[in-house]
N, C-alpha and C positions, 0 to 999 in steps of 0.2 A: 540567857542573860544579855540584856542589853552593852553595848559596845559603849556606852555612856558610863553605866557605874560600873565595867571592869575594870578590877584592881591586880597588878602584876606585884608579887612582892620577890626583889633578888639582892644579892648580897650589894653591899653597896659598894664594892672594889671597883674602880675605875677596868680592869679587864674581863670581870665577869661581864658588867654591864654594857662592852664596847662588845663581846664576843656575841652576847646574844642579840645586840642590834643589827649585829653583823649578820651572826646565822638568820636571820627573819628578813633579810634584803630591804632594811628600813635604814641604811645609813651608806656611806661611799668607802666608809673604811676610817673616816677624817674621827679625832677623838671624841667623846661625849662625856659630860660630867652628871654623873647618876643627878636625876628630878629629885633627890628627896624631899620628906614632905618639911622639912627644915627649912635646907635654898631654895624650895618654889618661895615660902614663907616671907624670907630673907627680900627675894624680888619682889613680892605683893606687899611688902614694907615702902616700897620707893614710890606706890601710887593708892590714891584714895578708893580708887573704883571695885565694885566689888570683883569677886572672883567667877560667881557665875554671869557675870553682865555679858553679854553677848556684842559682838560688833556686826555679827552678820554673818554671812556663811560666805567660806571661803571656800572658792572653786579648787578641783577638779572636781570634787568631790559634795562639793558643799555642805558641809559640816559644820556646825557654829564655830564661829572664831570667839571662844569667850576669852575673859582675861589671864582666868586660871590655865588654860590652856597657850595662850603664849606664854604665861609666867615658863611653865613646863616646858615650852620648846627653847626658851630664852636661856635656861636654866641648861639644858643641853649643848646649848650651842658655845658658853662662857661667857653670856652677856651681864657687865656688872651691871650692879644695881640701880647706880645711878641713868645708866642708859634706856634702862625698862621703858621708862615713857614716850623716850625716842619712837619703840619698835611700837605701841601700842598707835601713837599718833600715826606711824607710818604704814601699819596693818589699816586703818583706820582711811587715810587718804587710799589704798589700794584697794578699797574695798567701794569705793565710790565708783556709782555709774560710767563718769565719763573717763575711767580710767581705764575701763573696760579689761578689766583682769584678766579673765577666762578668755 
């Protein structure tokens, strides 16, 4: 199965969800607020763009940086709502050439 449409489903407790970022070495320990599909929702309210729109691929890795996808890290990290467009403009400037990201 492609790494694109895998779907993780875990309880939505704030410790389930920090425990097994934790066991997977995908976090520092700092808290995370479960991605439901509710608050990505909630964030993709605060901007017109769609959800698969893509900004580009974001190094190390290069992976598309879509919208839905920072909705989802944004969502993790306690970015409210209003700020969403902040992070998308600013994904958006770091993803330009002469910024040279990577």
């Amino acid at each position: 199965m492609p790494k694109e449409s895998m779907k993780i489903t875990l309880d939505d407790s704030l410790e389930v969800v920090n425990d097994w970022f934790y066991d997977k070495g995908w976090t520092d320990g700092l808290p995370i607020i479960p991605p439901t599909e509710g608050r990505v929702q909630k964030l993709m309210d605060w901007t017109d763009r769609s959800g698969p729109e893509s900004l580009g691929r974001m190094p190390p890795k290069y992976g598309s940086a879509t919208i839905e996808k920072l909705a989802i890290n944004a969502v993790m990290a306690g970015c409210a709502g209003e700020y969403f467009p902040i992070v998308i403009a600013s994904v958006e400037a770091l993803l330009q050439g002469p910024f040279n990201l990577y």
